[in-house]
Structure formats: C-alpha cells, structure tokens
C-alpha positions as CSV (number, residue, x, y, z in Angstrom):
1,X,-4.6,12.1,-4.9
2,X,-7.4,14.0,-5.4
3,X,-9.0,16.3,-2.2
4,X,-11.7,18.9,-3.1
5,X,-11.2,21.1,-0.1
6,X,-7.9,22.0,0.7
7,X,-8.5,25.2,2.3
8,X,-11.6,23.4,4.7
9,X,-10.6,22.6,8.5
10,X,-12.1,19.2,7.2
11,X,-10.3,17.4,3.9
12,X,-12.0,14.7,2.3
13,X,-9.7,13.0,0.0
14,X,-9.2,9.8,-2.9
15,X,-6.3,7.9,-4.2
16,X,-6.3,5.7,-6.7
17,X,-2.9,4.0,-7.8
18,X,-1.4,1.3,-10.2
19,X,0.9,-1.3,-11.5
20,X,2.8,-4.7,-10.9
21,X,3.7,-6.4,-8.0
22,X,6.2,-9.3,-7.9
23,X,6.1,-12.3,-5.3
24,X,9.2,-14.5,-4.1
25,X,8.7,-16.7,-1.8
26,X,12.1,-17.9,-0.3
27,X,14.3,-17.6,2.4
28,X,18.5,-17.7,1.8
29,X,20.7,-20.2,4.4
30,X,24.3,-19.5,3.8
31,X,23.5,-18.6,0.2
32,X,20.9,-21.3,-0.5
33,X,17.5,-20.3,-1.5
34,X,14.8,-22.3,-0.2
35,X,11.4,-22.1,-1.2
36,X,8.5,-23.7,-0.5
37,X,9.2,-27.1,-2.5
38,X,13.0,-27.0,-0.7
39,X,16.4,-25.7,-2.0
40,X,16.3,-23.6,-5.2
41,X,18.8,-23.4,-7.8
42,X,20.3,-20.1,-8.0
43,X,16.3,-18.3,-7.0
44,X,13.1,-19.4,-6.1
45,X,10.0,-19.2,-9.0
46,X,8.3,-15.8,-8.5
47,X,5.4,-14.6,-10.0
48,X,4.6,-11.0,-11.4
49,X,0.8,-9.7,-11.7
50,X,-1.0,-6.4,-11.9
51,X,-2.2,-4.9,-8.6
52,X,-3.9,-1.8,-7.7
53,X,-5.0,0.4,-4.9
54,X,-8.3,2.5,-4.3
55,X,-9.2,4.2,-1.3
56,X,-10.1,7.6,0.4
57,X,-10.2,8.9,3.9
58,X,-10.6,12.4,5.8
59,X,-7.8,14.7,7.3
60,X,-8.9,17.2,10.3
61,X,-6.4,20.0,10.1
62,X,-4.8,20.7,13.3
63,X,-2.7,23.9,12.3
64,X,-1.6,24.5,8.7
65,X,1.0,21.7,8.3
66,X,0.1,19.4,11.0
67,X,-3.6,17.5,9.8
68,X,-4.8,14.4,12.3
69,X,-6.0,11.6,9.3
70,X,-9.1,10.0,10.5
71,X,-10.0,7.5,9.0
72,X,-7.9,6.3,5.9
73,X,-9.9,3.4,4.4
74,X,-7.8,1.2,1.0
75,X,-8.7,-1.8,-0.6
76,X,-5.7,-3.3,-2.4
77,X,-6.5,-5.6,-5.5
78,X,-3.5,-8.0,-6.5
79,X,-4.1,-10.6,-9.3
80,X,-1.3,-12.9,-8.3
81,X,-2.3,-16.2,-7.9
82,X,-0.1,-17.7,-5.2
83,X,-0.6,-14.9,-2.6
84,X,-3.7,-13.5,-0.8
85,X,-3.0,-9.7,-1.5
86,X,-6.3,-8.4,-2.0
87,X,-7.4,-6.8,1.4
88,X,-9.1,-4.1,2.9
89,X,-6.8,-1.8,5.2
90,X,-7.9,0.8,7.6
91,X,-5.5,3.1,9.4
92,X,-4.9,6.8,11.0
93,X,-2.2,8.9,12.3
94,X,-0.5,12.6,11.4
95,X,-0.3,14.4,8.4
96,X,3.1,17.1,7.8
97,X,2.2,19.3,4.7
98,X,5.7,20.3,3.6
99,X,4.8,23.1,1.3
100,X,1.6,24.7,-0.2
C-alpha cells in the first residue's frame, strides 16, 4: 500500500496486489460432490487463473489510531473463464492503526 501523507488529517492511499485464484464449483451431499454437470467422482473440475487487484481510497483520521475510510474504490481483474470475477467494488468503514 502506498499513502503519501501519513502524518495529514486526510490520507490518500493505493494498493495494487497479485496472483492466482482457483474456482470449484461444487456442493458435497453425504460426501458426494456435485457439480454443475451432476455427481463428481472424488472432486468437481476446477479451474486456476491469474487475478489481480488495483484500487485506492481516502482515510479521514479521527484520532491517531482510529481513521473513518471514505471512500475505498477496487477493481478486481480475474482471467478465469467460467466465473464473472472481474468487478468494480466500493466500500467504507473504520480504520485501527495498530502501531506507527
């Protein structure tokens, strides 16, 4: 994470991260996997790809381990085929700073 300003009442920040994501789709009945094409021997097919995550937001300190994160703003990239992964997500809530 990367945040230029960390002794600023306001904190811009950016995150980038990186790596592989894994998809099963199947759901176990008395210890039989079932997929989407019906009962599975042993496991369901899954499918591993490379997926990423970029995104930034803005922190407004409150005291000087409490910080009120307004907006965080991520796009998630996912290059499996069978899922719909890549999505925009925008959230907020509280920020505890454990140390400095």
């Amino acid at each position: 994470m990367f945040a230029p300003r960390r002794d600023s009442r306001l904190q811009p920040f950016l995150h980038a991260k990186a790596g592989l994501v894994r998809s099963r789709r199947q759901v176990e009945v008395l210890g039989i996997a079932i997929g989407a094409e019906g009962v599975c021997d042993s496991a369901c097919p899954s499918e591993t790809a490379f997926a990423a995550e970029l995104g930034g937001g803005l922190d407004i300190r409150l005291t000087e381990r409490l910080a009120l994160r307004l907006p965080q703003v991520d796009y998630r990239l996912s290059g499996l085929e069978s899922d719909d992964a890549s999505r925009l997500r925008f959230s907020a809530g509280l920020v505890w700073r454990w140390g400095r």
